[in-house]
C-alpha positions as a Python dict, from the first residue, in 0.01 Angstrom:
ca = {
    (1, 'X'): (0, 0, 0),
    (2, 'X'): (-347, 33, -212),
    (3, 'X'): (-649, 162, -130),
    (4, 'X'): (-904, 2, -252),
    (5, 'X'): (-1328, 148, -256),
    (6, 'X'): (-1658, 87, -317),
    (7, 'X'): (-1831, 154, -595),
    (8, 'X'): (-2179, 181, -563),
    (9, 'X'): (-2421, 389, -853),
    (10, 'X'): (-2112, 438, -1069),
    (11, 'X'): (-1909, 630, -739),
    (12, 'X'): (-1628, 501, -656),
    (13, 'X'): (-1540, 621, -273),
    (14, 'X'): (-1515, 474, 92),
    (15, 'X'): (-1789, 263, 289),
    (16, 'X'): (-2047, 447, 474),
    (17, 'X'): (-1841, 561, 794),
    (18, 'X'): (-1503, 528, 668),
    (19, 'X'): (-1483, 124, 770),
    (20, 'X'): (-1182, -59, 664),
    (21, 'X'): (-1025, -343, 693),
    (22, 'X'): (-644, -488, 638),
    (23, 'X'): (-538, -728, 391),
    (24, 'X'): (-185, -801, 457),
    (25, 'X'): (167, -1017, 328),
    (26, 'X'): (103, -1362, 524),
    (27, 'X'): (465, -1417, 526),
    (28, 'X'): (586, -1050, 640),
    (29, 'X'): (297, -920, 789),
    (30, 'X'): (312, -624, 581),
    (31, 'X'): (3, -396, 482),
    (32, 'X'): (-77, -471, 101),
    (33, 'X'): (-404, -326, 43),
    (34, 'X'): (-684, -137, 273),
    (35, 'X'): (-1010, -188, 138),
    (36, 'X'): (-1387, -25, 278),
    (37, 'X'): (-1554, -256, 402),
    (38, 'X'): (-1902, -246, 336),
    (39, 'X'): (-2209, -338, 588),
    (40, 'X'): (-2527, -573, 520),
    (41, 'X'): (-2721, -177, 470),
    (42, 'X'): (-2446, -58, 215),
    (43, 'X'): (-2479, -404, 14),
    (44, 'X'): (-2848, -370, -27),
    (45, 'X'): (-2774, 6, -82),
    (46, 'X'): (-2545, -167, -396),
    (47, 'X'): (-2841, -312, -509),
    (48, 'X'): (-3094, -88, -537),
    (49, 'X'): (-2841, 110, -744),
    (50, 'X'): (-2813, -182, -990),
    (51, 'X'): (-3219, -234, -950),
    (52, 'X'): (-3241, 125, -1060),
    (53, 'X'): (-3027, 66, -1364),
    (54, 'X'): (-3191, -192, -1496),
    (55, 'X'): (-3424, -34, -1697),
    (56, 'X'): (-3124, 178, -1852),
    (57, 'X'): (-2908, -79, -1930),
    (58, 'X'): (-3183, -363, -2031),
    (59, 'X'): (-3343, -126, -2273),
    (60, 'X'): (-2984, -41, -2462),
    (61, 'X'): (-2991, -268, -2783),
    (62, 'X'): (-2750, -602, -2770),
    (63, 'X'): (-2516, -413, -3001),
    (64, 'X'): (-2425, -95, -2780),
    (65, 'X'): (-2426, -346, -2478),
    (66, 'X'): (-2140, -571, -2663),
    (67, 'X'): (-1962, -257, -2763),
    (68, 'X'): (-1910, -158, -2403),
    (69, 'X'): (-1823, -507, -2356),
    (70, 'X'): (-1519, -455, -2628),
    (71, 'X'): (-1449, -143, -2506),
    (72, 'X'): (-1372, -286, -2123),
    (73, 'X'): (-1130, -589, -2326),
    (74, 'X'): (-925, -304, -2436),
    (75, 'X'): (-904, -160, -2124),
    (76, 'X'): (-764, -438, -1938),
    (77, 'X'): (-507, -464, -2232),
    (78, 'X'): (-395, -123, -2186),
    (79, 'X'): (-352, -201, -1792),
    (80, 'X'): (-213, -521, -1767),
    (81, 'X'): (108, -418, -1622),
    (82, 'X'): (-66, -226, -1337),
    (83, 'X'): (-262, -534, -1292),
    (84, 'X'): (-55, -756, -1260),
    (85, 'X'): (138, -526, -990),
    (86, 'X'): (-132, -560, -754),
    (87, 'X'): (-223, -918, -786),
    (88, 'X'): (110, -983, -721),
    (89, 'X'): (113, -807, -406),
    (90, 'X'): (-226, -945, -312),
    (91, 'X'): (-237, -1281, -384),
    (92, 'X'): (159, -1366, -475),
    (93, 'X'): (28, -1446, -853),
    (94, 'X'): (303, -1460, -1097),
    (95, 'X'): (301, -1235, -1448),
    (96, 'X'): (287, -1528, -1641),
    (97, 'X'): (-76, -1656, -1483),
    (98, 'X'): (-180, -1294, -1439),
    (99, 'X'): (-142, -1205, -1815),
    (100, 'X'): (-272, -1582, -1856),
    (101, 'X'): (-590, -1457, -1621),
    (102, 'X'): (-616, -1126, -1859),
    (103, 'X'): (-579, -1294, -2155),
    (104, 'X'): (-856, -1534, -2117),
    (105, 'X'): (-1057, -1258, -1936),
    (106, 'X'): (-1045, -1059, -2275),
    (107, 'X'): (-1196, -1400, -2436),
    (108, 'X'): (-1471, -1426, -2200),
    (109, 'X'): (-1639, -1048, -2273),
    (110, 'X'): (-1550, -1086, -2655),
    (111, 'X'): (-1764, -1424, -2648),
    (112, 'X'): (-2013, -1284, -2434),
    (113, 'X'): (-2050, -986, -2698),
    (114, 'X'): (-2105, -1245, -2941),
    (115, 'X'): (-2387, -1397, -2707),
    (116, 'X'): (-2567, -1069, -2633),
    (117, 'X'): (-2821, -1091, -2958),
    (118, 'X'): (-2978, -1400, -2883),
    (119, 'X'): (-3298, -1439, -3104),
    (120, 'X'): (-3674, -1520, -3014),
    (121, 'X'): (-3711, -1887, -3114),
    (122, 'X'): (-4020, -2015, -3304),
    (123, 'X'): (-4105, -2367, -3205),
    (124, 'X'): (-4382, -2607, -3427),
    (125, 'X'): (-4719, -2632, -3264),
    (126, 'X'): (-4754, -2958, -3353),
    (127, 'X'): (-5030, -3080, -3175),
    (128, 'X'): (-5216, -2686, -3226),
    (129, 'X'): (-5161, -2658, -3574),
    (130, 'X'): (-5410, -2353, -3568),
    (131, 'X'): (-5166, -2181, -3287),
    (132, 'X'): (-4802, -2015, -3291),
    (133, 'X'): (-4535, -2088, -3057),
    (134, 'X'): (-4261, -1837, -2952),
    (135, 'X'): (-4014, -1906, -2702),
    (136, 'X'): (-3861, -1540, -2571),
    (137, 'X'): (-3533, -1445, -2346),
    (138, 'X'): (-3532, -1145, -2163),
    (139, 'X'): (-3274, -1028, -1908),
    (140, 'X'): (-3334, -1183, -1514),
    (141, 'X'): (-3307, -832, -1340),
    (142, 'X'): (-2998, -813, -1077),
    (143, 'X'): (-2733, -1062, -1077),
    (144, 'X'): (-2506, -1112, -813),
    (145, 'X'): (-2151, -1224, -864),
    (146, 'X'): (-1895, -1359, -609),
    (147, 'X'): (-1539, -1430, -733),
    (148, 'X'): (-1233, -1624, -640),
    (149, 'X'): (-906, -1485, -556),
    (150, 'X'): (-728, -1783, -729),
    (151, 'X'): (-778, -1654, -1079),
    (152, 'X'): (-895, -1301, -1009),
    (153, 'X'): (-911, -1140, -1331),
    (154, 'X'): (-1050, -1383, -1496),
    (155, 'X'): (-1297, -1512, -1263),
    (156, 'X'): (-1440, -1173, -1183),
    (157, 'X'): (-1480, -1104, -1576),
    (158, 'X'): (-1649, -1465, -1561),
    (159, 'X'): (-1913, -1354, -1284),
    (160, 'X'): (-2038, -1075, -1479),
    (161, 'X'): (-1951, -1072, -1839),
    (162, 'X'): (-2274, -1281, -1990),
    (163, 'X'): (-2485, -1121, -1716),
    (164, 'X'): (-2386, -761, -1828),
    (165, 'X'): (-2392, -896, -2171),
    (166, 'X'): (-2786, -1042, -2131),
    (167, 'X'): (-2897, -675, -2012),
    (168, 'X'): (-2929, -753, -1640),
    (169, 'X'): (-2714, -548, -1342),
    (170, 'X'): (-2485, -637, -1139),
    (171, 'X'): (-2327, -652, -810),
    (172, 'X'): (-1942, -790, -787),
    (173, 'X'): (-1872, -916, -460),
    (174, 'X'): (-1524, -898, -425),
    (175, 'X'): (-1218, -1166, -181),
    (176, 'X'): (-1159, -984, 89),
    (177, 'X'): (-806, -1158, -21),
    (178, 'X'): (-768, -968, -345),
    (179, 'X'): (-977, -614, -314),
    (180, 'X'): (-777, -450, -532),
    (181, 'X'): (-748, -641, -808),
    (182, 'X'): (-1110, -705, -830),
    (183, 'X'): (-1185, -321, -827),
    (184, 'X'): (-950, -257, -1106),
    (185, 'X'): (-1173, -529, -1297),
    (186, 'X'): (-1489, -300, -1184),
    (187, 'X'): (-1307, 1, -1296),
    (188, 'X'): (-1200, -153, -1620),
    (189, 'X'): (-1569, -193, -1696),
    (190, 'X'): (-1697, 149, -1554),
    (191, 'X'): (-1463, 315, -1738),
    (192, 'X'): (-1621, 117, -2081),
    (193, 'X'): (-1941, 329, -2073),
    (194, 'X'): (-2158, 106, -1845),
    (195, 'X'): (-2422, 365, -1704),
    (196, 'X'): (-2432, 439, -1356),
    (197, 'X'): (-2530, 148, -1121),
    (198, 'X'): (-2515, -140, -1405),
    (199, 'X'): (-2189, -265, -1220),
    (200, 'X'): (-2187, -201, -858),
    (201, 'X'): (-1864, -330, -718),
    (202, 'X'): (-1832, -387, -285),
    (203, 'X'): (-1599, -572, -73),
    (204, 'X'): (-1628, -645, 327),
    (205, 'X'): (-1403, -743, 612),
    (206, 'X'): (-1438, -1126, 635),
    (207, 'X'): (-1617, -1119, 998),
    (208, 'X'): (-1869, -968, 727),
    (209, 'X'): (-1881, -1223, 460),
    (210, 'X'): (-2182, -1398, 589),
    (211, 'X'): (-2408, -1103, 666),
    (212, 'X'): (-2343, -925, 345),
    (213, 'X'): (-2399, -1239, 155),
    (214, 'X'): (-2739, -1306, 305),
    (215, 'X'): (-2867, -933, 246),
    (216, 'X'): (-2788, -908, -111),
    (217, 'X'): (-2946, -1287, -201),
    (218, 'X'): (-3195, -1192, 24),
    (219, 'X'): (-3273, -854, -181),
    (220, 'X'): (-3603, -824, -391),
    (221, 'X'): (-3416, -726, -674),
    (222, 'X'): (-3155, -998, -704),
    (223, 'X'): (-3229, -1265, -909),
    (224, 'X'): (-2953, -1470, -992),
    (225, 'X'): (-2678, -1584, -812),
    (226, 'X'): (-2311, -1735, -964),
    (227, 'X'): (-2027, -1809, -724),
    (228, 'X'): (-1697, -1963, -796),
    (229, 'X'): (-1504, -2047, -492),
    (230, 'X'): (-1524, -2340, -251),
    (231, 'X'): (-1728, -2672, -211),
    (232, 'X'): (-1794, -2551, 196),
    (233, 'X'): (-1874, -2227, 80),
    (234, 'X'): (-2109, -2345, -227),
    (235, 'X'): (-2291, -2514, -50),
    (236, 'X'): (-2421, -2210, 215),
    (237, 'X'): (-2419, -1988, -75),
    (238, 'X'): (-2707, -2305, -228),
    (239, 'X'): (-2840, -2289, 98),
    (240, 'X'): (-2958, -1919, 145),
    (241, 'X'): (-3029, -1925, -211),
    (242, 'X'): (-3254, -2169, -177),
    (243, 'X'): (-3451, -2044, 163),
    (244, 'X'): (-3502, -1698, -115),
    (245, 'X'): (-3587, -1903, -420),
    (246, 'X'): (-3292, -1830, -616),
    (247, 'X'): (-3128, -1950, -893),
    (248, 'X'): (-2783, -2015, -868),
    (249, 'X'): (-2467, -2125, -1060),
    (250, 'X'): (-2189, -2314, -825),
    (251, 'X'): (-1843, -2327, -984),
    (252, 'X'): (-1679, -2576, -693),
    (253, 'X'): (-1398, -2732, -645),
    (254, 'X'): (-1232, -3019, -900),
    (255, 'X'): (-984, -3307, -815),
    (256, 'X'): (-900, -3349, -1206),
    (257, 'X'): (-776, -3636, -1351),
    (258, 'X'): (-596, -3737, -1607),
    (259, 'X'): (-563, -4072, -1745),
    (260, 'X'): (-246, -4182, -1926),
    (261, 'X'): (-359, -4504, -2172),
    (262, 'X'): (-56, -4709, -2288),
    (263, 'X'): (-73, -4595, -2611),
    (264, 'X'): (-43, -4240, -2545),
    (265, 'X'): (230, -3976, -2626),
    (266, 'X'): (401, -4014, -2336),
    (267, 'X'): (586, -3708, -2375),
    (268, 'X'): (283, -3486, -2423),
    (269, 'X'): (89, -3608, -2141),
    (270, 'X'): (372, -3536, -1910),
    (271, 'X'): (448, -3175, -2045),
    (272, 'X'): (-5, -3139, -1957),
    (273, 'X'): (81, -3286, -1612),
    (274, 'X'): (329, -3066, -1538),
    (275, 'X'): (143, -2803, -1652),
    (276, 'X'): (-176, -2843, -1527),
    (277, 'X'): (-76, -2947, -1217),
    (278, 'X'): (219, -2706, -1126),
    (279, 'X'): (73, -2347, -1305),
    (280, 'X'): (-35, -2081, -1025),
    (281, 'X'): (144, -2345, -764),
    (282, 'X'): (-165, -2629, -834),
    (283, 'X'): (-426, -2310, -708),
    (284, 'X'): (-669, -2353, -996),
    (285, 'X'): (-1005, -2563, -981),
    (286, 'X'): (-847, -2747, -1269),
    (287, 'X'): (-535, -2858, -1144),
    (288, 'X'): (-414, -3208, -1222),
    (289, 'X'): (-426, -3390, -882),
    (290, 'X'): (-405, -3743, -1025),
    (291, 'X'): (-229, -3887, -1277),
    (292, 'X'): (-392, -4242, -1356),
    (293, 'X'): (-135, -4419, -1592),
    (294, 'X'): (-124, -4813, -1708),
    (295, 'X'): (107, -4978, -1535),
    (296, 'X'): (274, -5121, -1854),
    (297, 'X'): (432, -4758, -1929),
    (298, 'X'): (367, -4604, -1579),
    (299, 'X'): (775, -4615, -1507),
    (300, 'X'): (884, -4427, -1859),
    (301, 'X'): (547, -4218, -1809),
    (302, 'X'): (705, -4086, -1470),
    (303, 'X'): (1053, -4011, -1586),
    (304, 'X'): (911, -3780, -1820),
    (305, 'X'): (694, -3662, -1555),
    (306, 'X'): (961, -3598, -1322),
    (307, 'X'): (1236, -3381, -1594),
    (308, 'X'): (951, -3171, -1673),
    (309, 'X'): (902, -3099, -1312),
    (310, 'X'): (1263, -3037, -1271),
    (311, 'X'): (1294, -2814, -1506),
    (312, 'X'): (1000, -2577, -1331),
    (313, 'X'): (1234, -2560, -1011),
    (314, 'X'): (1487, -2278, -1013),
    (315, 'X'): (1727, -2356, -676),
    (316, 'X'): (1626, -2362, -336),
    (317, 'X'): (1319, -2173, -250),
    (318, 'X'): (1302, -1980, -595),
    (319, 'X'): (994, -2131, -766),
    (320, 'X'): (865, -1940, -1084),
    (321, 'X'): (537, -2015, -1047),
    (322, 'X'): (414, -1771, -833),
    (323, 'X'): (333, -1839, -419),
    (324, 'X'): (80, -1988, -216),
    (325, 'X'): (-216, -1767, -77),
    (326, 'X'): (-56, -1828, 276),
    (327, 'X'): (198, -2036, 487),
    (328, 'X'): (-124, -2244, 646),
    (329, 'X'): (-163, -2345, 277),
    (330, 'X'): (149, -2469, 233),
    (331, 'X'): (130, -2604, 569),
    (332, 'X'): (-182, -2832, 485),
    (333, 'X'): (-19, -2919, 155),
    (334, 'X'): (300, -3051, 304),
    (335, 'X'): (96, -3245, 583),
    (336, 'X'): (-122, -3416, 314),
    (337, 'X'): (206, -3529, 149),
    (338, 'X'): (349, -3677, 516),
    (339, 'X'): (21, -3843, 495),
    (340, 'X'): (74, -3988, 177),
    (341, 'X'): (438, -4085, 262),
    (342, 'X'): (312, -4252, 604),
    (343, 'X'): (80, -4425, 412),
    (344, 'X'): (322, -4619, 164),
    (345, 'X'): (341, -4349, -115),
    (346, 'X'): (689, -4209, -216),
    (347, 'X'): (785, -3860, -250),
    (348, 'X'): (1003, -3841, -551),
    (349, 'X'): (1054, -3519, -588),
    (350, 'X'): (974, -3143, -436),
    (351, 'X'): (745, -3086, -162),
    (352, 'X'): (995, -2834, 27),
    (353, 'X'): (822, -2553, 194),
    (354, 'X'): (993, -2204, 189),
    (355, 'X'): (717, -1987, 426),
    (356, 'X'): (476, -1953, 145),
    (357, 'X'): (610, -2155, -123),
    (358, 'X'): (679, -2474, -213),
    (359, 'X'): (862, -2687, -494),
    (360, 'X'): (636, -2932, -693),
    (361, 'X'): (634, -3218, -606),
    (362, 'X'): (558, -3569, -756),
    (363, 'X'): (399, -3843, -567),
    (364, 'X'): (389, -4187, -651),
    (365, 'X'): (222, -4523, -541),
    (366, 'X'): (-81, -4283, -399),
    (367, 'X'): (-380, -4514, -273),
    (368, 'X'): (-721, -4463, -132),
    (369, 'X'): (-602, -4462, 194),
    (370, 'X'): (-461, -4109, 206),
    (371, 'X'): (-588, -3778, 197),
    (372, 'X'): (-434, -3649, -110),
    (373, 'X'): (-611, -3950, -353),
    (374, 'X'): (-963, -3756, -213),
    (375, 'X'): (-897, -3433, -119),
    (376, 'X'): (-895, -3155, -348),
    (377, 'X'): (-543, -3041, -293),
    (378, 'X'): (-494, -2682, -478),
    (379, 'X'): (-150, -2646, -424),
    (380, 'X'): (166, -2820, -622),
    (381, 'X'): (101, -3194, -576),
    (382, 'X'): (18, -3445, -789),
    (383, 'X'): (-30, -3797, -754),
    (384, 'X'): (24, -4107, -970),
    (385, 'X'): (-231, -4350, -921),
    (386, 'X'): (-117, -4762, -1124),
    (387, 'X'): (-354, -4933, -1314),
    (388, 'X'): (-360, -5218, -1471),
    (389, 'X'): (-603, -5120, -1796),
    (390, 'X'): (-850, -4844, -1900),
    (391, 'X'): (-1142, -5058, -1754),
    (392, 'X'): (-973, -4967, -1404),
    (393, 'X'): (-854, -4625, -1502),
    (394, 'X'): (-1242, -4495, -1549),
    (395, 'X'): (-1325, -4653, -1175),
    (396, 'X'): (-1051, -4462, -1004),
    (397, 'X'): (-1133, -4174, -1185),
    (398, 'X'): (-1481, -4145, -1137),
    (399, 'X'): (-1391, -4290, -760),
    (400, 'X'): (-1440, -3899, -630),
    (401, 'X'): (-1725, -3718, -492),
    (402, 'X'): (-1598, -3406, -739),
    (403, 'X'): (-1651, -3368, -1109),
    (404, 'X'): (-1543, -3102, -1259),
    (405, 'X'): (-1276, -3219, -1513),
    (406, 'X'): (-1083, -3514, -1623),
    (407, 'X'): (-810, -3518, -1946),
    (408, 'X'): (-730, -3847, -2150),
    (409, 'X'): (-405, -3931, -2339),
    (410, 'X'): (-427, -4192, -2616),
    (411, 'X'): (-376, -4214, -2955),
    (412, 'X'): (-712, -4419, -3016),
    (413, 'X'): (-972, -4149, -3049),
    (414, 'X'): (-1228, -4389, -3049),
    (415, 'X'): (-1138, -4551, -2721),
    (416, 'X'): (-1038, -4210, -2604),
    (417, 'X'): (-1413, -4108, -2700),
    (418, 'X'): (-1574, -4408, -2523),
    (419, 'X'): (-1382, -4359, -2206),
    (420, 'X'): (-1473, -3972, -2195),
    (421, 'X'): (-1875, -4051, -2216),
    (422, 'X'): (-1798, -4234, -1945),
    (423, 'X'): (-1624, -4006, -1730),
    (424, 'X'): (-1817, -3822, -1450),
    (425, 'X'): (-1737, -3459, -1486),
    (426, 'X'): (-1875, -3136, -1695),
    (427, 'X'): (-1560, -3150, -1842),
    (428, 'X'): (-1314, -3386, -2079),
    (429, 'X'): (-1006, -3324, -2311),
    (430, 'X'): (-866, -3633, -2515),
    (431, 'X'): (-519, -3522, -2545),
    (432, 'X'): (-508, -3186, -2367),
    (433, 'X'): (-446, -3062, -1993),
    (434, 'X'): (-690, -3045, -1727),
    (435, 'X'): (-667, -2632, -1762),
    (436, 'X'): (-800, -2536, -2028),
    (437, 'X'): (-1096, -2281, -2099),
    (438, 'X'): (-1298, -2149, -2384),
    (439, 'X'): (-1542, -1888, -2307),
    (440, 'X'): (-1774, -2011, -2587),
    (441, 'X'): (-1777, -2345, -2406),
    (442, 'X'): (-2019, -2483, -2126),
    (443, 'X'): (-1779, -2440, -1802),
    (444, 'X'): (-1921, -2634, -1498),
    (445, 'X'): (-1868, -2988, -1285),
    (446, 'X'): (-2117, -3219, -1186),
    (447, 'X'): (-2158, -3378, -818),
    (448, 'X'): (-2003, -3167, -542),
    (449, 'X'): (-1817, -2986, -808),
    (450, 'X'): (-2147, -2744, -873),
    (451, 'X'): (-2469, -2715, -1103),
    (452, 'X'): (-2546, -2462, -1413),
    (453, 'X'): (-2248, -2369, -1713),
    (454, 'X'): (-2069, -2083, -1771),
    (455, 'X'): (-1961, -1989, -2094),
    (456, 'X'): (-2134, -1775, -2381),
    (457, 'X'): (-2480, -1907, -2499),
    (458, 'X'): (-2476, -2187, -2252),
    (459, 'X'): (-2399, -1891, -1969),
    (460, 'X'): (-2757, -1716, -2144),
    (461, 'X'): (-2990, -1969, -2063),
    (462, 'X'): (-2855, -1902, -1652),
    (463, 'X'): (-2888, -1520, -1690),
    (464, 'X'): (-3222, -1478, -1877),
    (465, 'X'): (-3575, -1573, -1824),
    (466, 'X'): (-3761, -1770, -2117),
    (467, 'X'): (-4076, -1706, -2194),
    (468, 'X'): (-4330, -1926, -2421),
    (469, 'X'): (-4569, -1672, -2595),
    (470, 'X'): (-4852, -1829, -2791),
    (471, 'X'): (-5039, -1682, -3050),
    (472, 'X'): (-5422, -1826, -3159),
    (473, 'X'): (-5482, -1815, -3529),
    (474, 'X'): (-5848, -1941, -3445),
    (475, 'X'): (-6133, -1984, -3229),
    (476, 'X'): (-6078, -2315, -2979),
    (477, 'X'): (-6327, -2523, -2838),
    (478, 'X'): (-6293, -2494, -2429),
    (479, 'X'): (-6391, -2788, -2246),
    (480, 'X'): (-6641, -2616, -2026),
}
């Protein structure tokens, strides 16, 4: 069993009163991890540490801010193995993704070292020729991150790296589903050299959630806001934000696509369709849900589809790619493939539910009559969708009310380019799987899949205010 604590002005202990509460095994019931669980007073107590801190850690120059930044890489890399113990407890992850997670993670604060010493900007006066323009950054105050438990390393690196990196505090609101392996990202970072209170690290029962949520957005000294997590969620986390005035970024959900042209490498896109749809068990905002291939190859497309998918499968019950967060997961995924089925689709392979896991499975014929063609389904399902050219291919891809990411396979670059302007998401790859990140990239959807970018300078201009300084180089004439 772990323990896991608060920590709160760079102390790392229990809540206030000793409350707890149990994260356990869905399948056995077991106790994995007891975590303090923190009230709506000990949040805002979280962040009037990191308000005190600010002017500590705001003041230190971009260069000793990176090098804790560097420091806290190394760190993870030295702990990996313990990490990926308890997220495989917690959340069932595999070592492949978590390593994948820490890897990426490591990306993500070396890029947002590489941000930190962003520059004043002069900009032409043109129509003052006798004034100077400057435009300025400075660091927002106290950010406030809330993370995923799908990809918990690297999501909770995500929620604070740039912010850290910009010179404002922080508060990292952990799961409740993965306590522990969010507090040994909190550690990692403590343990770089961060002062006391730049990273103040809580987690709460989930009867909780909503309370603590509101107090820290609601604090005085919380200025930003970046969640990654849910569409339902998002949107009350936009809500309160809103009712305070504050800027958020919403990483939602995705329902990726990826469209398979007729001239494409056939074999390629279905080694990124496997992939992308199949890695952590389909639990990744990226996933592939929908294959949209021309009809012309769509038969050899999905034989290729289907022996990489066998090959993933390792006898009954023994998948290799980690579990699902919970038997009512794999419960909802296996009723939006009867769905499909009922509906005129055809299961061709996988789909078998073991208590928490479940083979991947292949779905073809898929229409927009069933639940899977809308729904984002984060779990091991993907569907082929038959088209009969690329014209049609960009309607039933941008035929979603998500838009986070889309993928397209052809050996015509130039169409390949054409289609992808035309695609309605934050995110296209001509050639490539739906996951894929690079921290010095702008990471973020468009309709319900969020607002604002992560990812090194694009992630600055969400963590810093600007400021337009002038400067007159003579006397003007005032109108009055």
């Amino acid at each position: 069993m772990f323990e896991s604590r608060l920590i709160i002005d760079g102390v790392a202990g229990p809540a206030p009163g000793g409350r707890t509460y149990e994260h356990r095994d869905p399948s056995t019931g077991s106790l994995v991890t007891r975590a303090a669980a923190c009230t709506p007073e000990d949040a805002r107590k979280a962040a009037n540490a990191a308000a005190a801190a600010f002017p500590i850690w705001s003041q230190m120059s971009a260069a000793d801010r990176a090098a804790v930044l560097r420091r806290a890489a190394i760190l993870l890399d030295e702990r990996k193995a313990q990490i990926c113990e308890i997220a495989a407890e917690e959340v069932g992850s595999s070592p492949d993704w978590t390593l994948f997670n820490i890897e990426v993670a490591r990306d993500i604060l070396e890029e947002a070292a590489n941000a930190a010493p962003y520059a004043d900007e002069a900009i032409p006066a043109t129509s003052k020729p006798d004034c100077e323009y400057r435009l300025t950054r400075r660091p927002a105050g106290v950010v406030l991150g809330i993370a995923p438990w799908n990809a918990a390393v690297t999501l909770s690196v995500r929620a604070v790296a740039v912010p850290l990196a910009c010179g404002n505090t922080v508060i990292l609101k952990a799961s409740e589903l993965c306590p522990k392996t969010h507090e040994s990202i909190a550690l990692a970072l403590n343990d770089a050299g961060l002062p006391p209170g730049a990273l103040n690290f809580i987690t709460n029962a989930p009867d909780d959630a909503e309370a603590v949520v509101e107090a820290l957005i609601g604090h005085p000294a919380v200025r930003r806001v970046n969640f990654t997590g849910s569409t339902r969620v998002g949107r009350e986390i936009a809500v309160v934000a809103a009712r305070h005035l504050k800027p958020c970024l919403l990483e939602l959900s995705g329902k990726a696509a990826m469209i398979v042209l007729k001239d494409a490498d056939l074999d390629e896109a279905a080694r990124a369709a496997a992939f992308s749809a199949f890695f952590n068990l389909g639990q990744i905002c990226m996933s592939t849900d929908r294959v949209i291939v021309e009809e012309s190859v769509a038969d050899a497309f999905t034989e290729k589809l289907l022996e990489q998918t066998r090959a993933l499968t390792d006898g009954p019950g023994r998948n290799r790619l980690g579990k699902l967060i919970s038997q009512d997961a794999a419960q909802r995924i296996r009723a939006m493939i009867d769905d499909a089925v009922a509906k005129g689709a055809h299961l061709l392979i996988g789909g078998d539910v073991f208590d928490d896991m479940m083979h991947p499975a292949v779905l073809d014929g898929v229409s927009s009559a069933m639940r899977v063609y809308s729904e984002e389904v984060f779990g091991p399902v993907v569907g082929l969708i038959r088209v009969s050219d690329a014209e049609e291919a960009v309607t039933v891809a941008n035929d979603s009310i998500f838009g986070l990411v889309t993928s397209v396979f052809s050996h015509n670059y130039d169409c390949a380019s054409t289609l992808a302007r035309r695609l309605e998401t934050g995110i296209c790859h001509i050639n490539g799987a739906t996951v894929r990140d690079d921290p010095s990239m702008p990471f973020g959807g468009v309709k319900a899949s969020g607002y604002g970018r992560f990812g090194g300078r694009f992630a600055v201009h969400e963590f810093t205010e600007i400021q337009w300084v002038s400067i007159q180089h003579s006397k003007p004439d005032y109108p009055i």
